[in-house]
Backbone as CSV, one residue per row, in Angstrom:
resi,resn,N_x,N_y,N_z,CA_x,CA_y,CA_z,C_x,C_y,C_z
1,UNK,107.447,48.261,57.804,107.871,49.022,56.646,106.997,50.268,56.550
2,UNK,107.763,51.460,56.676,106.688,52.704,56.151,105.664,52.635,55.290
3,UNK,104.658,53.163,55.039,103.950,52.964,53.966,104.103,54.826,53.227
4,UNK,104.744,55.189,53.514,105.339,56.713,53.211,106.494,56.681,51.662
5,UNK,106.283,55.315,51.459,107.201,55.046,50.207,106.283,55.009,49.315
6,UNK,107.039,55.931,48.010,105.962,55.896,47.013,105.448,54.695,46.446
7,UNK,106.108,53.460,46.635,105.929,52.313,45.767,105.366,51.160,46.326
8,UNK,104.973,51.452,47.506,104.008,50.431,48.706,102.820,51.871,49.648
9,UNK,102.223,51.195,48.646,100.855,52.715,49.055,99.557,51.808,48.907
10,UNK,98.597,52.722,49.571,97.133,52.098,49.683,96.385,52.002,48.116
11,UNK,95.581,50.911,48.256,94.285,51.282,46.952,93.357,52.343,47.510
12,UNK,92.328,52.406,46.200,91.462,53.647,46.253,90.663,53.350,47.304
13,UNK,90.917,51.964,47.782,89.594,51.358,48.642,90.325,51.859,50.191
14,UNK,91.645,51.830,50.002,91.837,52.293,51.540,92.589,51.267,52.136
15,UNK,93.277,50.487,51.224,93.579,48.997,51.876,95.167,49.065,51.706
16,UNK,95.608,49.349,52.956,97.112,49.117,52.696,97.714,48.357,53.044
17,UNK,99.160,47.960,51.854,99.790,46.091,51.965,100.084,46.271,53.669
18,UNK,100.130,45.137,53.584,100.926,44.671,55.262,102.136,43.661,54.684
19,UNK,103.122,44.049,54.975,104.980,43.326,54.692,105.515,43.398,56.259
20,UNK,106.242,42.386,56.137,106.444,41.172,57.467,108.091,42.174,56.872
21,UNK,108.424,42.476,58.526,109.875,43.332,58.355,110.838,42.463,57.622
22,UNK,110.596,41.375,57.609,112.064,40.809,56.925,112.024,40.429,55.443
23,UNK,110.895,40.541,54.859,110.576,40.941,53.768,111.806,42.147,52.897
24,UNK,112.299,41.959,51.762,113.025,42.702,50.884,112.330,43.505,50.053
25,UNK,111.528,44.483,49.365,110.902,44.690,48.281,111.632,46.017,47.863
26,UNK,112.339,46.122,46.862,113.317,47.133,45.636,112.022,47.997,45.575
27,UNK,113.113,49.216,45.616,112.609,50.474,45.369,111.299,50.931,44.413
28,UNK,112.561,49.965,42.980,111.072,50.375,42.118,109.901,49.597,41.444
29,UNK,109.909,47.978,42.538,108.687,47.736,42.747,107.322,47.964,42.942
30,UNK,106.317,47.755,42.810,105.265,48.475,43.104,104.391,47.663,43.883
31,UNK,103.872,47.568,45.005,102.993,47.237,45.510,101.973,48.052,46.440
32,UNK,100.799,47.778,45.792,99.311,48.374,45.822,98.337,48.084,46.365
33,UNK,97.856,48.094,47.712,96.586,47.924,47.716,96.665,46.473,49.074
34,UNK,95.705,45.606,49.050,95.260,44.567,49.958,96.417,43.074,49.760
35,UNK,97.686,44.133,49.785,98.284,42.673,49.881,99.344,42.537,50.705
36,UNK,99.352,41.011,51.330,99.754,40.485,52.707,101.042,39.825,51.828
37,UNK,102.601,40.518,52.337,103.608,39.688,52.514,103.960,39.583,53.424
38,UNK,104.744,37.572,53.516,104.980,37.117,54.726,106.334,37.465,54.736
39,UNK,107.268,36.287,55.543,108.566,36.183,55.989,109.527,36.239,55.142
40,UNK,110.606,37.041,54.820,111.628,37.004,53.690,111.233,36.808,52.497
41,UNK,110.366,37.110,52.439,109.694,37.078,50.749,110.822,38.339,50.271
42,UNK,111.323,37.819,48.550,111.570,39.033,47.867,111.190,39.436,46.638
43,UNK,110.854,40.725,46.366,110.557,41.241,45.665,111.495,42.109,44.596
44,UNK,111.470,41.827,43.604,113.057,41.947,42.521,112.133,43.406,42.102
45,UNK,113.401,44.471,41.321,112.830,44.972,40.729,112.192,45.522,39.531
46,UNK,111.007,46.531,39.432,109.925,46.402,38.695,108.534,45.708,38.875
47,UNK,108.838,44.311,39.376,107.528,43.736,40.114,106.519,44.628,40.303
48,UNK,105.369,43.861,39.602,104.281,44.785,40.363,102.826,43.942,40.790
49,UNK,102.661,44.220,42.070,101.308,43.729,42.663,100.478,44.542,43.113
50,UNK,99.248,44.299,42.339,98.542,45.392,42.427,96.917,44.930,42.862
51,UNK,96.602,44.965,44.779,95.567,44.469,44.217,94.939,45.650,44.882
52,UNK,93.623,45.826,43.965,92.886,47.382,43.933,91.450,47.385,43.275
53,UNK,90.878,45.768,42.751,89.690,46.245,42.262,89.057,45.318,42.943
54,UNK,88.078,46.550,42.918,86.935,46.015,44.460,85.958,45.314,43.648
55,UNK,85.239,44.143,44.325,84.208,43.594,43.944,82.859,44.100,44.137
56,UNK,81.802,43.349,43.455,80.649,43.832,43.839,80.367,44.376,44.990
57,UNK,80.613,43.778,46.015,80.794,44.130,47.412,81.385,45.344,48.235
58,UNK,81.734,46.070,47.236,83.092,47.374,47.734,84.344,46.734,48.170
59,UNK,84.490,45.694,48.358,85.784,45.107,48.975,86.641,44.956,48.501
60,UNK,88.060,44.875,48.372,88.991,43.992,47.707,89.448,43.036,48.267
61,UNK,89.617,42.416,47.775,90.004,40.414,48.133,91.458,40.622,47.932
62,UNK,92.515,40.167,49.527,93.653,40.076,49.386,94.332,39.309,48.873
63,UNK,95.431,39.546,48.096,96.400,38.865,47.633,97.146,38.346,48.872
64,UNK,97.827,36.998,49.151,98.253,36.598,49.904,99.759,35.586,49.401
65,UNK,101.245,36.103,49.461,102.331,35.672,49.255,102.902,35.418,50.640
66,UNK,103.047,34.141,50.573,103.578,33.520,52.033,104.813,33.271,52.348
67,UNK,105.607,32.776,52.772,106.945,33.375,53.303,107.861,33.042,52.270
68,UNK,109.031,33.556,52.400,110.249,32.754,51.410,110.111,32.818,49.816
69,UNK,109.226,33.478,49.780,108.763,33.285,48.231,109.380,34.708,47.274
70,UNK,110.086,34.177,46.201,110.660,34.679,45.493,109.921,35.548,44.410
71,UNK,109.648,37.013,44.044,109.327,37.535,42.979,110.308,38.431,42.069
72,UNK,110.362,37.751,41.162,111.814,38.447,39.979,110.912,39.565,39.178
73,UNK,112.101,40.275,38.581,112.077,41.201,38.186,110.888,40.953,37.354
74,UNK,110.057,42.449,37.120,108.839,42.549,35.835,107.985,41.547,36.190
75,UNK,107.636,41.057,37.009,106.643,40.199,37.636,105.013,40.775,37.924
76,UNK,104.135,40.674,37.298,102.818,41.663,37.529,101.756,40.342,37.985
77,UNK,101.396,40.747,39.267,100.356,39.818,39.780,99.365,40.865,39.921
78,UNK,98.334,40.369,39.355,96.377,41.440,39.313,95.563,40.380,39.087
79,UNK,94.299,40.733,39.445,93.033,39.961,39.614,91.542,40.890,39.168
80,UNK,90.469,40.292,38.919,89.735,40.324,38.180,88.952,41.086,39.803
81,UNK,87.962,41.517,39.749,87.518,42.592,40.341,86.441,41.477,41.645
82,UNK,87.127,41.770,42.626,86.448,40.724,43.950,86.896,39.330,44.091
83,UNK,88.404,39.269,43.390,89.124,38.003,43.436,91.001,38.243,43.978
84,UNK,91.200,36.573,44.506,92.384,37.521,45.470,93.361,35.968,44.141
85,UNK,94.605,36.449,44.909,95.590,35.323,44.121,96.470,35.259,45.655
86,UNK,96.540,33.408,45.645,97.689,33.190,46.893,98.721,32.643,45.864
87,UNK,99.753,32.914,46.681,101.483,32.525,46.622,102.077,31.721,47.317
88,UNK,101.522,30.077,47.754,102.436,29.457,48.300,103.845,29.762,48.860
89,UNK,104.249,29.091,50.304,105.257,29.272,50.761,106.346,28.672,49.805
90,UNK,107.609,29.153,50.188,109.160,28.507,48.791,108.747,28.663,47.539
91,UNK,107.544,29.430,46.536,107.600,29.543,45.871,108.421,30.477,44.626
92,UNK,108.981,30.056,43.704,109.162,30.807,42.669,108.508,31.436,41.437
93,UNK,108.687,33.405,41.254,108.088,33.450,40.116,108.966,34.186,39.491
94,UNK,109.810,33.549,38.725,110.898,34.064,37.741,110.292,35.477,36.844
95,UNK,111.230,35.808,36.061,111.709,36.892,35.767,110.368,37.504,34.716
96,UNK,109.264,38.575,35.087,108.386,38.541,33.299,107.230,37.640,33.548
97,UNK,106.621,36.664,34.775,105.727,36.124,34.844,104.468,36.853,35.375
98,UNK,103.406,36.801,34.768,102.122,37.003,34.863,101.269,36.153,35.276
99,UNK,100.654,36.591,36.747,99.573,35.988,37.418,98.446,36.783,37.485
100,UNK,97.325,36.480,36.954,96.079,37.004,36.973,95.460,36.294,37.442
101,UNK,94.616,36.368,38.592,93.549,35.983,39.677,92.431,35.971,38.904
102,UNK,91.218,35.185,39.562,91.236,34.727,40.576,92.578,33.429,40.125
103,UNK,93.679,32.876,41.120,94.843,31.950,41.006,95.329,31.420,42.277
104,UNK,95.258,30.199,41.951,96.013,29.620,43.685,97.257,29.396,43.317
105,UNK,98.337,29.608,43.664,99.767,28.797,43.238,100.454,27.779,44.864
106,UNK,100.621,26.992,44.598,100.790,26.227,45.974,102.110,26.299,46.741
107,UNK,102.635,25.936,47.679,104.287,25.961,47.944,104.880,25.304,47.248
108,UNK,106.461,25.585,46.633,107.391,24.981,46.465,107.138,24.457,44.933
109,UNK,106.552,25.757,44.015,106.537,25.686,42.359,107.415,26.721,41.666
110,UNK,107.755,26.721,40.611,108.815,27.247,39.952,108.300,27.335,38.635
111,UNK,107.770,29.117,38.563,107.016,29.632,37.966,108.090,30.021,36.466
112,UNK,108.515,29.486,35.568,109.752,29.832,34.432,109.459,31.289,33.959
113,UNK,110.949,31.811,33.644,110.642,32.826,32.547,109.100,33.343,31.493
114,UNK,108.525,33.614,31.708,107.290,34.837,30.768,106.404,33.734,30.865
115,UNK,106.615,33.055,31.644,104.869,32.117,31.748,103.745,32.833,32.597
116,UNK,102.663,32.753,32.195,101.493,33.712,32.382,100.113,32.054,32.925
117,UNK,99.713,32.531,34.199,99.113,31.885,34.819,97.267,32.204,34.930
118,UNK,96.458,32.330,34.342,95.111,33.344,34.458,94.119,32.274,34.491
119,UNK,93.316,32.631,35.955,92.391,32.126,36.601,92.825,30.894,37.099
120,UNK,93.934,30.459,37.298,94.024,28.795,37.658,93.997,27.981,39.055
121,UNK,94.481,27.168,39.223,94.853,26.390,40.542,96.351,25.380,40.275
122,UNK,96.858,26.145,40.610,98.513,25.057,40.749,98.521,24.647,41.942
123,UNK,98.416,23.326,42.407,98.875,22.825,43.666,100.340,23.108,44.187
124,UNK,101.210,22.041,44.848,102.616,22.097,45.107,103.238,21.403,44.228
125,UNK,104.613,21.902,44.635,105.781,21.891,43.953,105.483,21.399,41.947
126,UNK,104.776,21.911,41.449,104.401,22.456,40.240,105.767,22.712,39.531
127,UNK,106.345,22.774,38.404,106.898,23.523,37.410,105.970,23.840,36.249
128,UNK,106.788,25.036,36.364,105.418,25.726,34.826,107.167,26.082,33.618
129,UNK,107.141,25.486,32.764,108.256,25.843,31.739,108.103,27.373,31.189
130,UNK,109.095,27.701,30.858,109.035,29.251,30.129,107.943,29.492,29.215
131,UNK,107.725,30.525,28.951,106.721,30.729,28.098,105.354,30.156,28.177
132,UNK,105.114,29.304,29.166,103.769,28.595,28.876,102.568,29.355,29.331
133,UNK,101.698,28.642,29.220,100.694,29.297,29.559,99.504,28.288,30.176
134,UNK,99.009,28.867,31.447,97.589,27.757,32.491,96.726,28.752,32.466
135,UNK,95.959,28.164,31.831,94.672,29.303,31.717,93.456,28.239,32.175
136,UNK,92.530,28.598,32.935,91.195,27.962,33.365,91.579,26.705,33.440
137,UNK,92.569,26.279,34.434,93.051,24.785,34.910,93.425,24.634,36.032
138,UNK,93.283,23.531,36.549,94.154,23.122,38.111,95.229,22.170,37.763
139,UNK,96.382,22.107,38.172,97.713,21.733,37.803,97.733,20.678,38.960
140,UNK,97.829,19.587,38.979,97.977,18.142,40.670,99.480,18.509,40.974
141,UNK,99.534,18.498,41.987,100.937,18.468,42.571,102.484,18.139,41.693
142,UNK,103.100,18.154,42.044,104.219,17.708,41.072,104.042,17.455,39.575
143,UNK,103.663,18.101,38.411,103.178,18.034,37.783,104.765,19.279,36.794
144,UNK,105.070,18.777,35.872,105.803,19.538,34.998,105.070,20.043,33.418
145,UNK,105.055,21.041,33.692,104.549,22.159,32.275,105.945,22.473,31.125
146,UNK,106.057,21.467,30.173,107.414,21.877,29.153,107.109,23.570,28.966
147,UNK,108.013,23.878,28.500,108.442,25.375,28.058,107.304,25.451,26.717
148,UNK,106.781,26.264,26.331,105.714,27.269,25.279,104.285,26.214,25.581
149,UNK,104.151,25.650,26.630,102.690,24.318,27.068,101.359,25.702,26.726
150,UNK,100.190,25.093,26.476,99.242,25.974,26.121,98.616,24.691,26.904
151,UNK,97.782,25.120,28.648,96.979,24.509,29.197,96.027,25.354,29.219
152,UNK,94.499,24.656,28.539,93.639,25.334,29.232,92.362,24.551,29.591
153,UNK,92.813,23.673,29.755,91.742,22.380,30.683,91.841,20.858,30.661
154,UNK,91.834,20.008,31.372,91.796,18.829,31.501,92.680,18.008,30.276
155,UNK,92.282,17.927,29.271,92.796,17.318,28.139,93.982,17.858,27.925
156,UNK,94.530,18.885,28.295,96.024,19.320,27.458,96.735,18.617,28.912
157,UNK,96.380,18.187,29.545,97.121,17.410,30.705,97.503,16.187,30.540
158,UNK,96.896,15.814,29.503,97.111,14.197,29.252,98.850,14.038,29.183
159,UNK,99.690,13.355,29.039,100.658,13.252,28.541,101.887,14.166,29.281
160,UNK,101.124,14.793,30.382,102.175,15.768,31.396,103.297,14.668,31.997
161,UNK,104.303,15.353,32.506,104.671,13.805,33.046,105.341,14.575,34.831
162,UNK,105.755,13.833,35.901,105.930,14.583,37.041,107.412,15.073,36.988
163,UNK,107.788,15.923,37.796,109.003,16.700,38.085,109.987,15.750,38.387
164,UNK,111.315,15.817,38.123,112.187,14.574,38.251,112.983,15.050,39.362
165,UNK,113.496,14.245,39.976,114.440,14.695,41.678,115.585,15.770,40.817
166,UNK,116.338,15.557,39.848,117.123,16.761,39.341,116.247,18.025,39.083
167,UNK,114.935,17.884,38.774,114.219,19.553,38.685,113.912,20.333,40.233
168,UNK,113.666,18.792,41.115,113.474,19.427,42.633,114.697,20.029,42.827
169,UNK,115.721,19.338,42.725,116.783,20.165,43.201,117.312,21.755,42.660
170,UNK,116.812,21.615,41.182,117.121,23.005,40.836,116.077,24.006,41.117
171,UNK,115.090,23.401,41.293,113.991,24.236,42.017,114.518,25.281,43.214
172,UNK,114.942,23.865,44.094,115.807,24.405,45.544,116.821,25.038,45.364
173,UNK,117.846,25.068,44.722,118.583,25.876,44.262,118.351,27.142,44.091
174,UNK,117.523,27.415,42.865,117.218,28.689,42.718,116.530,29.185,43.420
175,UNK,115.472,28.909,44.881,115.348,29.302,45.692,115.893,29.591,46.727
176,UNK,116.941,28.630,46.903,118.324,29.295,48.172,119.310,30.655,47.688
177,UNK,119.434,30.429,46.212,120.203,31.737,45.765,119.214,32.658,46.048
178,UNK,118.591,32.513,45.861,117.184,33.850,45.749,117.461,34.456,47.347
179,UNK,116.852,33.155,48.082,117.235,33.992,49.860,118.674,34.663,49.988
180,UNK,119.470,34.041,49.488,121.027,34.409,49.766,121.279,36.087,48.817
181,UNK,120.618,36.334,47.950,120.495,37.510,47.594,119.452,38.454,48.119
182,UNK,118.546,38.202,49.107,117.832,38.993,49.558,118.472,39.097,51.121
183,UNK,119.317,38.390,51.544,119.800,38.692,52.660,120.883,39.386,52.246
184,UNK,121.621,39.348,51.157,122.800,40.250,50.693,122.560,41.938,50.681
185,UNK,121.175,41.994,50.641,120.245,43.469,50.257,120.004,44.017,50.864
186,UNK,119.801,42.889,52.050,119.303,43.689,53.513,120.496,43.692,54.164
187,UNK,121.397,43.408,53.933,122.918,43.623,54.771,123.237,45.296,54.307
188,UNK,123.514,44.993,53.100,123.778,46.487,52.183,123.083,47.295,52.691
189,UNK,121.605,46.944,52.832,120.777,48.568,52.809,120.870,48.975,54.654
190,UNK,120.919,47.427,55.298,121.603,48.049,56.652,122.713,48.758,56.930
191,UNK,123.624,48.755,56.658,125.004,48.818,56.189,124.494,51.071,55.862
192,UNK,123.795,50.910,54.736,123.834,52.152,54.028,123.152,53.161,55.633
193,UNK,122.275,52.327,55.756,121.361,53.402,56.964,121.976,53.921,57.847
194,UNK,123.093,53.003,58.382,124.067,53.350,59.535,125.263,54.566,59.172
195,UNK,125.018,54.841,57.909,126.069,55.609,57.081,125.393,57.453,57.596
């Protein structure tokens, strides 16, 4: 991918993303700085990933989104200055979600509508409900977050209960539509180039 596009450009540090060609990312996305997308990852638009603040060290710590992984529209992933955030492979981060680093999110979680994730650890296949919020927590694997959840350590976990085979499946779902619309994008925008 060029990096000659205004909306995938270097940080001040000099660090420009690296995107895996089959990667989708919309025009008026923004991505900034030290971050690694993998295989068919897409990027909806508005999204913005921005990683750009250097740590003590002068460095910036990459953000790392691994293949297949879905980012919807208005999506802002940033980190605290010498901290990176990974993106599990098959992951989802619906429409308006906020990830602030330092954050691990694991493969195959399904990040809901305007839920905001800061400093945490989500293992796999995770659901986080709309609106909620994981602040200074690690989430165990299969683990379901109801819609407006206020986690912010150990005790608000009590009483979680795990993801049911009907949430896996809609999980998967909305991750196969997701690919099936990012291959629809890249047909089109092939399609347009040849024009």
């Amino acid at each position: 991918m060029p990096y000659s596009i205004r909306n995938i450009r270097p940080n001040l540090a000099g660090d420009f993303p690296r995107i895996h060609p089959s990667a989708l990312i919309d025009p008026s996305a923004q991505i900034i700085g030290n971050v690694h997308i993998g295989k068919d990852v897409f990027v909806a638009p508005l999204a913005c990933i921005r990683a750009d603040k250097r740590g003590p060290d002068g460095i910036v710590q990459p953000f790392i989104i691994e293949e297949e992984v879905s980012i919807q529209d208005g999506a802002i992933i940033h980190s605290h200055r010498g901290s990176s955030v990974v993106i599990g492979a098959q992951t989802t981060v619906a429409q308006g979600v906020v990830l602030h680093g330092p954050c691990t999110i694991g493969a195959k979680c399904f990040l809901a509508l305007r839920s905001a994730i800061y400093r945490a650890t989500i293992e796999d296949s995770v659901w986080v409900g709309m609106g909620a919020l994981v602040m200074r927590a690690t989430l165990e694997s299969h683990l379901y977050v109801p819609a407006g959840s206020v986690i912010t350590g150990r005790s608000d976990l009590v009483g979680l209960r795990f993801v049911t085979p009907k949430e896996t499946e809609y999980m998967d779902r909305i991750l196969e539509s997701n690919s099936l619309l990012r291959g629809d994008y890249q047909q089109l925008r092939s399609q347009l180039e040849k024009q």
